[in-house]
Residue frames relative to the residue before (quaternion, step in Angstrom):
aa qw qx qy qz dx dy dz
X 1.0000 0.0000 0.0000 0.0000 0.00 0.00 0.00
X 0.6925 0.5648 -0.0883 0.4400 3.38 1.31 -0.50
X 0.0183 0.8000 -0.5798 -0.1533 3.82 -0.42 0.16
X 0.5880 -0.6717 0.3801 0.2421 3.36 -1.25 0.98
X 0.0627 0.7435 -0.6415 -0.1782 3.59 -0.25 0.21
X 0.8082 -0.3153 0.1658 0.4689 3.45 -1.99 0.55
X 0.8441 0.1326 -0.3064 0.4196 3.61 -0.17 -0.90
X 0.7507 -0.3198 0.3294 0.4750 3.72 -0.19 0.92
X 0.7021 0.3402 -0.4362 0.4484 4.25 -0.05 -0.29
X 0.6853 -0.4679 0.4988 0.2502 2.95 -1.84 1.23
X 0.2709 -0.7208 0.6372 0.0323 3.72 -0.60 1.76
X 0.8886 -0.0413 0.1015 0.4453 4.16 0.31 -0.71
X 0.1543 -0.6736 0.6902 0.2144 3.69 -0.48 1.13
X 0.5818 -0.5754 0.5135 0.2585 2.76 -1.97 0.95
X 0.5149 -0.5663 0.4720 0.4375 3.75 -1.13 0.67
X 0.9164 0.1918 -0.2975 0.1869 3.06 -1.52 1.18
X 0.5835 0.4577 -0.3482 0.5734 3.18 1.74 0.42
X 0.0461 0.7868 -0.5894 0.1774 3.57 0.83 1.36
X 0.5249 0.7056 -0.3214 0.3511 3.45 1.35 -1.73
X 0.7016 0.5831 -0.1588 0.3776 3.23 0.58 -1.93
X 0.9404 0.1987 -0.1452 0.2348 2.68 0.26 -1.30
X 0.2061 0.8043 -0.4485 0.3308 3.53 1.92 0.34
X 0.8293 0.1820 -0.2714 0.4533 3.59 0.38 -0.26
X 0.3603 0.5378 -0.5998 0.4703 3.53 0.97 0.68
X 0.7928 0.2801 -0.2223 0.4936 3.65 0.37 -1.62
X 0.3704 0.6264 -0.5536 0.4050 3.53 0.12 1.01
X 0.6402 0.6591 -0.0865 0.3849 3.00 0.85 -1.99
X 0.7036 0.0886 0.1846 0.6805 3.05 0.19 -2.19
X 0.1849 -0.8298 0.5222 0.0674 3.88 -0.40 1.19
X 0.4656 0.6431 -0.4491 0.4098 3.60 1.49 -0.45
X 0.5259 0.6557 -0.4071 0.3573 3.54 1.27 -0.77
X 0.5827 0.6768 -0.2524 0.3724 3.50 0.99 -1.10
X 0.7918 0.4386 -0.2412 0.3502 3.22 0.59 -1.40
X 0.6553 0.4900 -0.3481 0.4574 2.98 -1.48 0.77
X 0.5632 0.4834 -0.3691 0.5594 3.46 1.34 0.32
X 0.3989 -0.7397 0.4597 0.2872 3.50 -1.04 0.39
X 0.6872 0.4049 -0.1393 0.5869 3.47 1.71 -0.23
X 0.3646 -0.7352 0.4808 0.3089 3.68 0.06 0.60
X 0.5831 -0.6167 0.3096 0.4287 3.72 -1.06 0.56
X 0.5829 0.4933 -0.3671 0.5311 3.85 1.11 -0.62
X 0.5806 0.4307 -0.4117 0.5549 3.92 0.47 -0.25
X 0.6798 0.4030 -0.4177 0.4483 3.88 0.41 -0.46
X 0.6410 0.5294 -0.3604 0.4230 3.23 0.99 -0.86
X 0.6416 0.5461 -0.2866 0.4561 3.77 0.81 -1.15
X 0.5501 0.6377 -0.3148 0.4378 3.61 1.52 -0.80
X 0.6027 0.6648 -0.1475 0.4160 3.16 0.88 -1.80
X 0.8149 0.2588 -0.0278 0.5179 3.36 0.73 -1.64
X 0.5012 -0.6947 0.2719 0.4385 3.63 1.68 1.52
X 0.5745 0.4297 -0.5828 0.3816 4.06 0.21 0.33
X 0.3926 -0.5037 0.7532 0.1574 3.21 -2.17 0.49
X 0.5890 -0.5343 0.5741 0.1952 3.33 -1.28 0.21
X 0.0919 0.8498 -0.4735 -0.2126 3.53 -0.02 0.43
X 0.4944 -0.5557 0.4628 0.4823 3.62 -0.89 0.36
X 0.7015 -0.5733 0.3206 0.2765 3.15 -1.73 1.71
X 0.4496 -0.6312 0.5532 0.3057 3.65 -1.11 0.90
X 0.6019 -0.6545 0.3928 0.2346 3.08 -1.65 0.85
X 0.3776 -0.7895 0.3086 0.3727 3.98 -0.33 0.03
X 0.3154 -0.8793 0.3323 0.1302 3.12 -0.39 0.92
X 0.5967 0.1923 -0.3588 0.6915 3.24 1.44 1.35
X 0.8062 -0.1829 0.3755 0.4189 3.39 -1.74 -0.81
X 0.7332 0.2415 -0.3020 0.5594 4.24 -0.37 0.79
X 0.6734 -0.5906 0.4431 0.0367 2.78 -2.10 0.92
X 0.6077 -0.6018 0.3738 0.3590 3.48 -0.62 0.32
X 0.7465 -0.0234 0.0338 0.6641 3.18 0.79 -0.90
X 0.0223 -0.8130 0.5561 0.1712 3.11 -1.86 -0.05
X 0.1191 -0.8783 0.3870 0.2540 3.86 0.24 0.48
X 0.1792 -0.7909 0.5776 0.0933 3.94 -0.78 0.89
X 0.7715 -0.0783 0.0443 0.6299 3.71 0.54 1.19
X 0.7352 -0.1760 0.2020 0.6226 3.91 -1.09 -0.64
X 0.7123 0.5335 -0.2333 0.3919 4.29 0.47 -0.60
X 0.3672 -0.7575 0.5397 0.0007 3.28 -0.05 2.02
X 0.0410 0.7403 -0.6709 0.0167 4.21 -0.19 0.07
X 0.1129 0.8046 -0.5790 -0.0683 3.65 -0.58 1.01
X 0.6432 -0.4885 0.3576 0.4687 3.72 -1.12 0.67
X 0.4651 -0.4069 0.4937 0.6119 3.79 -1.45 -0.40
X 0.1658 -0.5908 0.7833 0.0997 2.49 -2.18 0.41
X 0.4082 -0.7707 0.4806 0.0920 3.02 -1.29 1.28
X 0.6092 -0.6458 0.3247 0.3262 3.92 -0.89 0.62
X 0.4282 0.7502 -0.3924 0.3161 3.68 1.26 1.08
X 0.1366 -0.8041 0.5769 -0.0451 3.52 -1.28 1.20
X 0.6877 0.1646 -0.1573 0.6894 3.33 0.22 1.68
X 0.5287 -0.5764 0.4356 0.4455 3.64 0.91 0.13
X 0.4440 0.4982 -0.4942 0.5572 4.12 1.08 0.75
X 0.2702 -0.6890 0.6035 0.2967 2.89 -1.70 0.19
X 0.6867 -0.5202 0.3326 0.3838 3.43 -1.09 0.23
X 0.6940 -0.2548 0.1701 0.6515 3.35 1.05 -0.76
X 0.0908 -0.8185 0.5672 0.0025 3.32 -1.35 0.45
X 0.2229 0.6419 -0.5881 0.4387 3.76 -0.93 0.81
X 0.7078 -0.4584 0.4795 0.2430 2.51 -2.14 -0.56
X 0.1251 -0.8070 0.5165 0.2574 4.11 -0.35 -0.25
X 0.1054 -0.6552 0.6442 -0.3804 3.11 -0.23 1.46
X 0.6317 -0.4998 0.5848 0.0956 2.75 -2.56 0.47
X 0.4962 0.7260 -0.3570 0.3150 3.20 1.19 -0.83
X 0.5756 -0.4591 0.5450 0.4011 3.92 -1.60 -0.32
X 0.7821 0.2476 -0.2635 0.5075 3.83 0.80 -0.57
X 0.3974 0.7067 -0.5127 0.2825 3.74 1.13 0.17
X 0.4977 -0.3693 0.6901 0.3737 3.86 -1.45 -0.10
X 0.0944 -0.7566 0.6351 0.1238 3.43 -0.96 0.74
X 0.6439 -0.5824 0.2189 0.4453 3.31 -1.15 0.83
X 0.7774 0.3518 -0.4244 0.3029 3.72 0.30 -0.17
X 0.5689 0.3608 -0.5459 0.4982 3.26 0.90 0.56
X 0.4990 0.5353 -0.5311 0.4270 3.77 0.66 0.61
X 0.6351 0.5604 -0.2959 0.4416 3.31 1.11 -0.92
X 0.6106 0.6619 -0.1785 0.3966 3.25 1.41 -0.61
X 0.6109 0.5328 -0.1033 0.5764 2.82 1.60 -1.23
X 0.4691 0.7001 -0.3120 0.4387 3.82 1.07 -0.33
X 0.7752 0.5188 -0.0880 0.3496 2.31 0.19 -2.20
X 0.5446 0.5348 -0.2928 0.5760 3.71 1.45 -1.56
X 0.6425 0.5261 -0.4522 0.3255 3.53 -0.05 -0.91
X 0.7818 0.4707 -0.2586 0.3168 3.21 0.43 -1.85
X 0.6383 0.5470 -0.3410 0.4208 3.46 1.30 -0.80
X 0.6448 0.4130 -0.2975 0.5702 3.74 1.05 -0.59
X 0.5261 0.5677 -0.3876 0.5007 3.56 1.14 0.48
X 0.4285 0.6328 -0.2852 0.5785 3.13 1.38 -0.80
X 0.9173 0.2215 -0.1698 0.2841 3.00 -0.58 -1.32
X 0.4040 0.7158 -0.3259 0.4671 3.30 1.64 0.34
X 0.5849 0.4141 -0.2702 0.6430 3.61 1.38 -1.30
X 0.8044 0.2871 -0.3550 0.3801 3.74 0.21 -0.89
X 0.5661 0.4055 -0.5840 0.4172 3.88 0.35 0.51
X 0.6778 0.3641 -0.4396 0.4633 3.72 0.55 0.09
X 0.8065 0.1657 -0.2676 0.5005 3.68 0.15 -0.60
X 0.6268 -0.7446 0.2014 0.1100 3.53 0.57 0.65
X 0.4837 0.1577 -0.0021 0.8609 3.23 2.29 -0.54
X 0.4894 -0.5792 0.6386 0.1309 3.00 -1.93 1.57
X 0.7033 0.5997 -0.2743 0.2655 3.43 1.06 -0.91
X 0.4363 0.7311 -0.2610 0.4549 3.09 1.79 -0.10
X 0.6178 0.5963 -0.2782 0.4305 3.60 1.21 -0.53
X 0.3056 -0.8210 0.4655 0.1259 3.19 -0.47 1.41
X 0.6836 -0.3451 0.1581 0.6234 3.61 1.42 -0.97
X 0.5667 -0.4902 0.5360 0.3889 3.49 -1.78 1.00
X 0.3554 -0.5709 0.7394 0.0315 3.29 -1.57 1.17
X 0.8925 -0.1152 0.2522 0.3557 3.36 -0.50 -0.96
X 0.2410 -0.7396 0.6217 0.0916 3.57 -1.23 1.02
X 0.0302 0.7936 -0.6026 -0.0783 3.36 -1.25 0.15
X 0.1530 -0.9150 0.3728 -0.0199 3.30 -0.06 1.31
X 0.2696 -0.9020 0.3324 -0.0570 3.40 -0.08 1.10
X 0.0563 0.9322 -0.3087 0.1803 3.53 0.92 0.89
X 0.0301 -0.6831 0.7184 0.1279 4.02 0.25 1.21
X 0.1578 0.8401 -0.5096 0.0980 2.86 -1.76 1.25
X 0.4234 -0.6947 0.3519 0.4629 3.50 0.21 0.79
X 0.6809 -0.5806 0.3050 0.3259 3.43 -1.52 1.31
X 0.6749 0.5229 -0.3366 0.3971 3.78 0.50 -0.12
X 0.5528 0.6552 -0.3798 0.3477 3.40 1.55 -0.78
X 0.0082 -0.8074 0.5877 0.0511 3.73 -0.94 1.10
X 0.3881 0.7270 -0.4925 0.2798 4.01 1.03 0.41
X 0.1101 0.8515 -0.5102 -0.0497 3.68 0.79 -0.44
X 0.6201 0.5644 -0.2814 0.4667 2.85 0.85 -1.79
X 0.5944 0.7020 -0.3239 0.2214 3.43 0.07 -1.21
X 0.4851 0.8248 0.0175 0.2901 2.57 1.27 -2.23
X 0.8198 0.1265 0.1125 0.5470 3.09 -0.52 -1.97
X 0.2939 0.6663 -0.4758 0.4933 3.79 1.16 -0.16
X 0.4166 0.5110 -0.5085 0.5538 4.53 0.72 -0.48
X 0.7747 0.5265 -0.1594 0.3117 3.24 -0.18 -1.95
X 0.7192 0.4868 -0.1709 0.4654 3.55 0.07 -1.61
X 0.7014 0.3650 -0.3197 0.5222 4.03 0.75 -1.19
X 0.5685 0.4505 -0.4792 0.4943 4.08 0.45 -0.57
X 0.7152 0.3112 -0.4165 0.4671 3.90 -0.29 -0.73
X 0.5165 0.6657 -0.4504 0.2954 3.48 0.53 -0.39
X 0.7038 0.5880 -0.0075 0.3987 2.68 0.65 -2.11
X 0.6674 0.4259 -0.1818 0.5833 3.15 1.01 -1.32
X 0.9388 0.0252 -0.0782 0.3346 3.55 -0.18 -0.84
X 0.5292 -0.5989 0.3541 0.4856 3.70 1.37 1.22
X 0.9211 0.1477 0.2060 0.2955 3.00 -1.51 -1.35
X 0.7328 0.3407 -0.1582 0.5674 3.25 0.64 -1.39
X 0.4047 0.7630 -0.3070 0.3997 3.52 1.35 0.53
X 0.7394 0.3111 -0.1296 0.5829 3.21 1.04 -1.16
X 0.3718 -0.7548 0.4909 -0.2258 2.67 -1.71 1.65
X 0.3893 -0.5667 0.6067 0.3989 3.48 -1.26 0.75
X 0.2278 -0.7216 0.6537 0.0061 3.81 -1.22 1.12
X 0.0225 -0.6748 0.7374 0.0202 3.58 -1.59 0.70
X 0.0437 0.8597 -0.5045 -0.0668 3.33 -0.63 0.87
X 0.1299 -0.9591 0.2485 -0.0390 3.84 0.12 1.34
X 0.0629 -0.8012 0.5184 0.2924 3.82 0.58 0.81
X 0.4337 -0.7352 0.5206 0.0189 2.86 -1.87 0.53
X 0.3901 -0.6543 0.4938 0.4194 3.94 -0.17 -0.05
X 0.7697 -0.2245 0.1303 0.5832 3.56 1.19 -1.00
X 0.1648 -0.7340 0.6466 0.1267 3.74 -1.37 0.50
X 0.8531 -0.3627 0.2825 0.2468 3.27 -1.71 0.61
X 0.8014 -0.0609 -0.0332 0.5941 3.66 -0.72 1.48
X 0.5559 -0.6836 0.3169 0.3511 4.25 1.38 0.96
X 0.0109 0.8437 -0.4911 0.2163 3.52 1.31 1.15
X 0.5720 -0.5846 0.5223 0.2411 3.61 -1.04 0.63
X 0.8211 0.0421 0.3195 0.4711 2.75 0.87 -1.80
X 0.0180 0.8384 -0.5446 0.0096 3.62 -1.39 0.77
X 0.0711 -0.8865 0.4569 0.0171 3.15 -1.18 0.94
X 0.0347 -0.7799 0.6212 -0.0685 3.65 -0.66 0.76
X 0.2937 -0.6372 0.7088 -0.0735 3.20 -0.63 1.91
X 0.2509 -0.4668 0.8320 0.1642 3.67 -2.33 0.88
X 0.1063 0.6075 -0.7862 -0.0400 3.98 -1.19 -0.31
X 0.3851 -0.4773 0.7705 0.1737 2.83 -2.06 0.67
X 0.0304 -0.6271 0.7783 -0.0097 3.11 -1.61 0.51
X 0.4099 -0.5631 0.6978 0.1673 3.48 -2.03 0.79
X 0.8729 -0.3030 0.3569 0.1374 3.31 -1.42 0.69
């Protein structure tokens, strides 16, 4: 899968065995280097997202924070461009957020989660595996889809990082969330050195 360049490190993966080879460069991360895109950013590429640069907080605390190998990032809310995707309640109703644009909203979170872990540890590739979801869901007292919900969230890391994707999951309705968000996430990740 690999071609030798002069000093012994893999010089070019062949096009289209990125899949493959995500858990080699995990493993052995020197493999990585020397790319201008990290292999989880190709992969997020692949799977039509960009990375977005880490949303600003919108009170007192940091996006992330890391306590040993365990990344712990703040919620993140379902916004692109400093908007949110949608906002309200999810619900059945005619003026509710329906669940797939909640699911939608997840999904946004988890990526602007991402990019929380990667402004602190500097390389997505560095993530060893998603620990833990927390799913965060204003919703009108009757609403029982949660799962559904944070399901945005949970498939992208999947997708994105195989195996080491899946996760211990909490999914939690809410009366309301910050600035009338749909939705919130807050991702744990391991990370290697």
């Amino acid at each position: 899968f690999f071609f030798q360049a002069e000093d012994g490190i893999r010089d070019k993966l062949v096009t289209g065995v990125q899949t493959c080879a995500l858990p080699i460069c995990r493993l052995m991360p020197e493999l990585g280097k020397g790319f201008d895109m990290s292999v989880i950013e190709t992969r997020l590429a692949e799977l039509g997202h960009t990375l977005p640069q880490v949303p600003a907080p919108i009170a007192a605390y940091v996006p992330a924070v890391q306590s040993g190998n365990l990344v712990f990032t703040s919620g993140q809310l379902p916004t692109v461009d400093g908007q949110l995707l949608a906002s309200g309640l999810v619900g059945n109703g005619a003026d509710d957020v329906d669940v797939e644009t909640a699911k939608k909203c997840a999904e946004r979170s988890g990526l602007n989660a991402l990019a929380a872990v990667k402004s602190l540890v500097g390389d997505l590739d560095k993530v060893v595996r998603i620990v833990k979801v927390t799913g965060f869901i204003a919703c009108r007292p009757d609403f029982t889809n949660h799962s559904a919900v944070v399901n945005g969230a949970s498939e992208l890391f999947g997708a994105v990082f195989g195996g080491a994707g899946t996760h211990a999951r909490s999914s939690v309705g809410m009366s309301a969330l910050p600035l009338g968000a749909a939705v919130e996430i807050e991702i744990v990740v391991e990370v290697r050195p």
